[in-house]
C-alpha positions as CSV (number, residue, x, y, z in Angstrom):
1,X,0.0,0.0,0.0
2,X,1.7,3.4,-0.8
3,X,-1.3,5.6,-0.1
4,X,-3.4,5.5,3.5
5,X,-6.0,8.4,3.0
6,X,-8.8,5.1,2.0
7,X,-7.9,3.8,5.6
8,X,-8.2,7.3,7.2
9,X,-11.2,8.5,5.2
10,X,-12.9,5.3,6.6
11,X,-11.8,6.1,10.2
12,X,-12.6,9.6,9.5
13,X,-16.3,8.8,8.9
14,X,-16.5,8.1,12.6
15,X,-17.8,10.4,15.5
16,X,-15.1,11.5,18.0
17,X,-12.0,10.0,15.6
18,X,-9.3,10.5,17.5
19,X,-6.7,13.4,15.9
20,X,-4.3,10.9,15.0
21,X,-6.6,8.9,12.8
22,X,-6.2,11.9,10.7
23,X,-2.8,12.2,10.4
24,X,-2.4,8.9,9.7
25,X,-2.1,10.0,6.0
26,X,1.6,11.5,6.5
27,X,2.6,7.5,6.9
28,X,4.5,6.0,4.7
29,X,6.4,2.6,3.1
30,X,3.6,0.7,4.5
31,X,4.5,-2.8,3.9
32,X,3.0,-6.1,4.8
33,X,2.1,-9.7,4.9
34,X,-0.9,-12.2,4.7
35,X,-1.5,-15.5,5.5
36,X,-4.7,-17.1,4.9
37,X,-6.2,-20.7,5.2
38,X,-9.6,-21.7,4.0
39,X,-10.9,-25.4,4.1
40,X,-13.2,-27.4,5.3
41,X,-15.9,-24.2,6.6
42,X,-13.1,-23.0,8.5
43,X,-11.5,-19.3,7.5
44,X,-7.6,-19.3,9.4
45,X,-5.5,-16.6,9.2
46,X,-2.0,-17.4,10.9
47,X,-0.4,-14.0,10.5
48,X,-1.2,-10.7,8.9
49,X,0.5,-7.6,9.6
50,X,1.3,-4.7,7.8
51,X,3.8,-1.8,9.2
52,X,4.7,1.3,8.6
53,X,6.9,4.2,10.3
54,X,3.6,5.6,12.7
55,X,1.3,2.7,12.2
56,X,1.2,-0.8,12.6
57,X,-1.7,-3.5,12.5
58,X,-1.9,-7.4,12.8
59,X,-4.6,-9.9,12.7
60,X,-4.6,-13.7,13.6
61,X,-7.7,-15.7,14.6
62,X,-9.8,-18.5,13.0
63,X,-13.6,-18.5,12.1
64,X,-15.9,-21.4,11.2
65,X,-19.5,-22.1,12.5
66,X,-19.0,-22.6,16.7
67,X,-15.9,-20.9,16.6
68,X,-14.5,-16.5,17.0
69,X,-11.1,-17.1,17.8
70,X,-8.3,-14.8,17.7
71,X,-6.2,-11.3,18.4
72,X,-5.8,-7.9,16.8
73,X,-2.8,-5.7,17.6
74,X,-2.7,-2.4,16.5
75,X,0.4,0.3,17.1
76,X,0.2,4.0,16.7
77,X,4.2,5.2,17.3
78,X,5.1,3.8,20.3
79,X,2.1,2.7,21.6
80,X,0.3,-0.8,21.2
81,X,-2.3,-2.4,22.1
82,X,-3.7,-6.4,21.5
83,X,-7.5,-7.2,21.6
84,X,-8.2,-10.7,22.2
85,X,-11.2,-12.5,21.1
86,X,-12.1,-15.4,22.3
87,X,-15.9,-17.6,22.6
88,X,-17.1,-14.0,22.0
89,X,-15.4,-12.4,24.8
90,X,-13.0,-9.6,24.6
91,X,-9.8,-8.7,26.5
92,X,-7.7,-6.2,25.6
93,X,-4.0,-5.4,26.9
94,X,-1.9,-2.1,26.5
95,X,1.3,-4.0,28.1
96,X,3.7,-6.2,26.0
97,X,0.7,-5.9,23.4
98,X,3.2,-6.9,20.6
99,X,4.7,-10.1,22.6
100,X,1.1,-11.0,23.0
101,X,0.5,-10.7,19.2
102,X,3.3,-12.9,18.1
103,X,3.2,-15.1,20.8
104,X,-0.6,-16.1,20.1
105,X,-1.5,-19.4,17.3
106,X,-4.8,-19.3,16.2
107,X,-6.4,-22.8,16.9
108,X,-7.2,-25.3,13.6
109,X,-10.8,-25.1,13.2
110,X,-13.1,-26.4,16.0
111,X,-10.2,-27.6,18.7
């Protein structure tokens, strides 16, 4: 991605956006990578992430009919933060967000 104003116009749609949703668009050399499973009515996605010099955001989880599964990390600067989801329930964690991130496998399917 080279250009992030579709991201921030998006986030800029949104009542009480934060001011550094839009100034996201001075970022830069976003780069990034994808990982993505489907079989058996099952959606798993091992590792996505894309980074930049301000912005960061990752996904990994795993979707099929009984199961939500999974963690989003997200990093503005120096600040991060993970939101795990799992049977529905969210917990989210501002310390060693990133660790938490990588550290997390999404389960195969219904396990």
């Amino acid at each position: 991605m080279t250009d992030s104003r579709p991201i921030v116009a998006l986030l800029g749609n949104r009542k009480g956006r934060p001011k550094w949703v839009m100034n996201m668009h001075l970022t830069e050399d976003i780069e990034g990578k994808m990982e993505l499973d489907m079989a058996n009515d099952h959606i798993i996605m091992p590792y996505a992430f894309w980074d930049s010099d301000n912005i960061g955001f990752g996904a990994k989880g795993v979707i099929d009919e009984t199961l939500h599964n999974g963690v989003v990390c997200a990093r503005y600067k120096k600040l991060d933060i993970v939101v795990k989801i799992a049977e529905g329930k969210k917990n989210i964690d501002l310390i060693r967000a990133r660790g938490k991130f990588d550290e997390y496998y999404p389960p195969r399917g219904s396990e």
